[in-house]
C-alpha positions as CSV (number, residue, x, y, z in Angstrom):
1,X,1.6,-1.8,-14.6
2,X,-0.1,-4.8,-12.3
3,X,-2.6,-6.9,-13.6
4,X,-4.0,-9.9,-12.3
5,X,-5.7,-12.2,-14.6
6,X,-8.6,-14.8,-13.6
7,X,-6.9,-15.2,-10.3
8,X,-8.0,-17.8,-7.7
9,X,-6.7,-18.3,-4.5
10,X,-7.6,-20.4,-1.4
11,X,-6.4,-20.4,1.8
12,X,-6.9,-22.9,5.0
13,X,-9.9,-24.9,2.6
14,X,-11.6,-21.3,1.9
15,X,-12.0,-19.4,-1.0
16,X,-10.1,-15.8,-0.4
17,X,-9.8,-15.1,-4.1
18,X,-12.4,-16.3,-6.8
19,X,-11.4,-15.6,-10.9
20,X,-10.5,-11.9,-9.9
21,X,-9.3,-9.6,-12.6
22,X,-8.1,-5.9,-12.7
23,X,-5.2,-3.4,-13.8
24,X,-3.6,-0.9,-12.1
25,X,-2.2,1.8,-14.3
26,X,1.6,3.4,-13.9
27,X,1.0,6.0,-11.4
28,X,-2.1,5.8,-10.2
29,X,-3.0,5.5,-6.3
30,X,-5.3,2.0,-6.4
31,X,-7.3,1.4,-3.2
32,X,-8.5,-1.9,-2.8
33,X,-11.2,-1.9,0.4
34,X,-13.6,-4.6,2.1
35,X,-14.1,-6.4,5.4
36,X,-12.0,-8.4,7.2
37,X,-11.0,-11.3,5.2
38,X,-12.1,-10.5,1.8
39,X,-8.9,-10.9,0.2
40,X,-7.7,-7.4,0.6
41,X,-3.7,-8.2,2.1
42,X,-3.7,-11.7,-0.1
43,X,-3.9,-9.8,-3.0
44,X,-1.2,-7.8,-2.1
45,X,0.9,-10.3,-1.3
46,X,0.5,-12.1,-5.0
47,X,2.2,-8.6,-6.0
48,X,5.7,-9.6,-4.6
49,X,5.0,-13.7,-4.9
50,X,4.7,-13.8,-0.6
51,X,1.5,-16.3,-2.2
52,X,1.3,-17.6,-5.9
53,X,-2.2,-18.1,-7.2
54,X,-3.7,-21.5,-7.3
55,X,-5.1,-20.6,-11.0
56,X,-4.3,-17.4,-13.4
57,X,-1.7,-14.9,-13.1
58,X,-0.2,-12.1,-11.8
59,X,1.9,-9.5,-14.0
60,X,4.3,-6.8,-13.3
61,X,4.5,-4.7,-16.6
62,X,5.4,-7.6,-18.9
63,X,6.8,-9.8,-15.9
64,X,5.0,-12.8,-14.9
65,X,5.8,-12.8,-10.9
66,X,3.7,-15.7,-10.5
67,X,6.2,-17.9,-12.1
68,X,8.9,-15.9,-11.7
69,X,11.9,-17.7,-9.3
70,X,15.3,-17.0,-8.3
71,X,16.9,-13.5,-9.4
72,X,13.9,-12.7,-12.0
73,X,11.8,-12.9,-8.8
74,X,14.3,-10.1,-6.8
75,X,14.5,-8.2,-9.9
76,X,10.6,-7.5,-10.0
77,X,10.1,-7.6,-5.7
78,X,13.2,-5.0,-5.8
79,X,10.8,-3.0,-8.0
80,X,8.1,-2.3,-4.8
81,X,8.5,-0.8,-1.6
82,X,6.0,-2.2,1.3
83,X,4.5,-0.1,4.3
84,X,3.6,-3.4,6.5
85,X,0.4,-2.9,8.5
86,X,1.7,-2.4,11.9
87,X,5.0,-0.5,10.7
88,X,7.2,-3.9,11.5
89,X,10.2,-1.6,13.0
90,X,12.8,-3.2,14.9
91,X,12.7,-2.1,18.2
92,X,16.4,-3.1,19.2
93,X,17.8,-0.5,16.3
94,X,17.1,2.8,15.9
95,X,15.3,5.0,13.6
96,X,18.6,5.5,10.6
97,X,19.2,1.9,11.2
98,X,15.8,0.4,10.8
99,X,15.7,2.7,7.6
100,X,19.1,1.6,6.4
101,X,18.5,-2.0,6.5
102,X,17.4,-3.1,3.4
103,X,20.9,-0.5,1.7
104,X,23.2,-2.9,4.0
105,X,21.3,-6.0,3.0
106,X,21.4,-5.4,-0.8
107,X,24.0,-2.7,-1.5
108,X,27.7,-2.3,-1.1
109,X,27.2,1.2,-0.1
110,X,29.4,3.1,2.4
111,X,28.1,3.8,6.0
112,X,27.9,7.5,4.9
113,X,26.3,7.0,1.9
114,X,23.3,5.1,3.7
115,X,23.2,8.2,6.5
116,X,22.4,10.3,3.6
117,X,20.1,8.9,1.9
118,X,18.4,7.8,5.2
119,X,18.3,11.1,6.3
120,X,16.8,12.4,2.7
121,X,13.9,10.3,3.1
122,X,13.3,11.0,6.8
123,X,13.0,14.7,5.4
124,X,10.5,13.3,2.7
125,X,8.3,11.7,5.6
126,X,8.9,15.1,7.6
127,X,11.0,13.1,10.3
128,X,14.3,15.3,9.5
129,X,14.8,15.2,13.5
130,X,14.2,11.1,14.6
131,X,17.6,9.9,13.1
132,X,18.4,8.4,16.5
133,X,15.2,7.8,18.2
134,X,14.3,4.3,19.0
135,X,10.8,2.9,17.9
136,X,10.1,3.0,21.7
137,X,10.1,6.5,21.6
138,X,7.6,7.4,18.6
139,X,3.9,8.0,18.3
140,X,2.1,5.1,16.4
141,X,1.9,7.8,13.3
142,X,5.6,8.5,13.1
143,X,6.0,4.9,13.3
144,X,4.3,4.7,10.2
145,X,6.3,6.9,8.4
146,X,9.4,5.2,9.6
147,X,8.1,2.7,8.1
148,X,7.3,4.2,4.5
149,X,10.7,6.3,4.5
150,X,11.9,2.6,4.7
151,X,9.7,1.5,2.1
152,X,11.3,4.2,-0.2
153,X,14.7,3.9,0.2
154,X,15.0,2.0,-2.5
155,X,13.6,4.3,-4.8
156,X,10.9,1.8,-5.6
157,X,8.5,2.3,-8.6
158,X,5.6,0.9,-6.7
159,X,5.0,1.7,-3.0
160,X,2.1,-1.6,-1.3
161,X,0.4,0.5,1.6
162,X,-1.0,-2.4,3.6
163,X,-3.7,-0.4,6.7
164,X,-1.3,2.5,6.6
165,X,-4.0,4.5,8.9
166,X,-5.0,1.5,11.1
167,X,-5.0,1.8,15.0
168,X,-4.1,6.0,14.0
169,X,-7.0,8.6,15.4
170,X,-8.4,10.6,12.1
171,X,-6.2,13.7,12.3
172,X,-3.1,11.4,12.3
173,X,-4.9,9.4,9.2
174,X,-5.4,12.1,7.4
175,X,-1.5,12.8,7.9
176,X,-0.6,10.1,6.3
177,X,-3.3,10.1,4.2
178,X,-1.7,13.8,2.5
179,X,2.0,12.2,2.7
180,X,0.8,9.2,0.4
181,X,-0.3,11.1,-2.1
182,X,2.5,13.9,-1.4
183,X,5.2,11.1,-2.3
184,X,3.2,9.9,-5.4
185,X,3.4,13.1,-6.8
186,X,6.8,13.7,-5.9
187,X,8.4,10.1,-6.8
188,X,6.3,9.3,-9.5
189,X,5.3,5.9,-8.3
190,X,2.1,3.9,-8.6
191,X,0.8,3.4,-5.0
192,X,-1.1,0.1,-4.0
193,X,-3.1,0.7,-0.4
194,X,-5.2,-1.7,0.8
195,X,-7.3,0.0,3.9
196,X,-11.1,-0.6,5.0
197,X,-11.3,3.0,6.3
198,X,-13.1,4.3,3.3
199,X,-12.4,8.1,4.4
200,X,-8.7,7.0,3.2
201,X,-9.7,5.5,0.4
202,X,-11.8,8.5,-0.8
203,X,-9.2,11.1,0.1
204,X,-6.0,9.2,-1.8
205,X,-7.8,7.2,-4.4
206,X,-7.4,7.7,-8.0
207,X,-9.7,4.6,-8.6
208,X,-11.1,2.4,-5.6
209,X,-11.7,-1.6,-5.6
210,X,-14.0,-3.2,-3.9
211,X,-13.7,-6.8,-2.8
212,X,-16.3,-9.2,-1.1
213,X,-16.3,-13.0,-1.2
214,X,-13.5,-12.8,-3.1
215,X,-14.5,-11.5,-6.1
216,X,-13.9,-7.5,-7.4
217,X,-17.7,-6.0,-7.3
218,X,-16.5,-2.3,-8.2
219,X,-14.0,-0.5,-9.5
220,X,-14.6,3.2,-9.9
221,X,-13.5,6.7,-9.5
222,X,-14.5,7.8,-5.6
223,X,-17.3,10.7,-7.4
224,X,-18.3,7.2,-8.8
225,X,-17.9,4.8,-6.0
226,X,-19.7,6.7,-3.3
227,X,-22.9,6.7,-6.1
228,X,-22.6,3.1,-6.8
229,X,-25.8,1.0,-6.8
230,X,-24.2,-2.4,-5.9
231,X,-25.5,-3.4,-2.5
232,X,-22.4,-4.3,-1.6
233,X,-20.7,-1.6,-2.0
234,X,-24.0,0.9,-0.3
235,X,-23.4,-1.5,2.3
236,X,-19.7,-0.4,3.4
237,X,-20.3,3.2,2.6
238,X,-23.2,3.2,4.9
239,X,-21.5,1.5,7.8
240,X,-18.9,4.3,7.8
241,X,-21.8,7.0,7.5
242,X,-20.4,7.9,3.7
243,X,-22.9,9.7,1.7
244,X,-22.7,10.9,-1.8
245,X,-22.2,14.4,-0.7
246,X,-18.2,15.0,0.5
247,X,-14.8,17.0,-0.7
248,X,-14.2,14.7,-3.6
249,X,-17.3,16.2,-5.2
250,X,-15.8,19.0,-5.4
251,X,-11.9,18.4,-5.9
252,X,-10.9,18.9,-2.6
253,X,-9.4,15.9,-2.1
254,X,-6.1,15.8,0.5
């Protein structure tokens, strides 16, 4: 489905991406974690071409996006929906509107068309009653599902999750944590999150990345990736008190 192929990237004279390589299978939920600025949001952002690789490639299926320009590039970026980081709602329009936005952009459909579907995927994120609420008006969580009912009205075949559960306390998280992997199931679609909060990452994951100085040091399984022996990876699990024993032991996952 994506697969990126001895990718480099470097940004402001520093190396963010160094000869990475990996595949993300057709509906799969991929979690790529790390610290702050390992590379994390840069690789999602060679998914849709927002940055093109200073060496290898990036491929959609059998789509080059890295070199892709002009209506090849809309066909694949119309192929993804993207839940930005901190929801990115306007806060002048109101919740149908903000929703609705990228059907008025990019389709000639009627006003009562968009409503419905709106409405349908407001139902989806269990937000059946914020039609007309402003941004203003909503917790930071239901902002975040504002923002993924708009990151679905497309019917996208790839939904890019980037920090869904940031600045969200851990019941709230684990919210959106079920409603990622509720919609997967439900849509079909091969989910991309990039998160450092490895509770997330170990609840949604069907395989988890892990990325430091650039390069990919594991990609596993969670029952895997919480008993890896790279020191990097001990390293993160450690700082977020993780140990071997949890629900995805037992297939309890949310």
């Amino acid at each position: 489905m994506i697969r990126f192929e001895n990718v480099s990237k470097r940004l402001g004279g520093k190396v963010v991406l160094d000869e990475i390589d990996y595949e993300i299978r057709a509906n799969e939920t991929f979690v790529i974690v790390g610290a702050s600025g390992a590379g994390k949001s840069v690789s999602l952002k060679h998914m849709v071409r927002l940055l093109t690789p200073d060496q290898g490639r990036v491929l959609i299926g059998d789509d080059c996006v890295s070199t892709a320009r002009g209506t090849k590039l809309d066909e694949i970026r119309n192929r993804f929906g993207f839940l930005f980081q901190g929801a990115a709602l306007m806060q002048w329009l109101n919740v149908a509107d903000n929703i609705g936005l990228p059907l008025r952009m990019k389709t000639d459909l009627s006003d009562e068309e968009i409503d419905k579907r709106v409405r349908e995927k407001l139902e989806m994120v269990n937000l059946g009653d914020a039609f007309e609420k402003h941004p203003g008006e909503l917790s930071g969580g239901m902002r975040k599902r504002v923002g993924l009912a708009r990151a679905i009205i497309n019917d996208p075949e790839i939904i890019l999750y980037d920090e869904p559960t940031s600045g969200l306390d851990p019941v709230t998280s684990r919210t959106i944590d079920r409603l990622i992997d509720r919609l997967r199931t439900e849509l079909g679609v091969t989910s991309v999150v990039v998160t450092h909060d490895l509770h997330s990452a170990l609840a949604i994951g069907s395989r988890i990345a892990m990325l430091h100085d650039g390069k990919i040091v594991e990609v596993s399984p969670p029952e895997e990736f919480v008993k890896s022996q790279n020191k990097f990876v001990q390293g993160f699990l450690e700082a977020q008190y993780i140990t071997t024993k949890g629900d995805w032991e037992d297939g309890n996952r949310s």
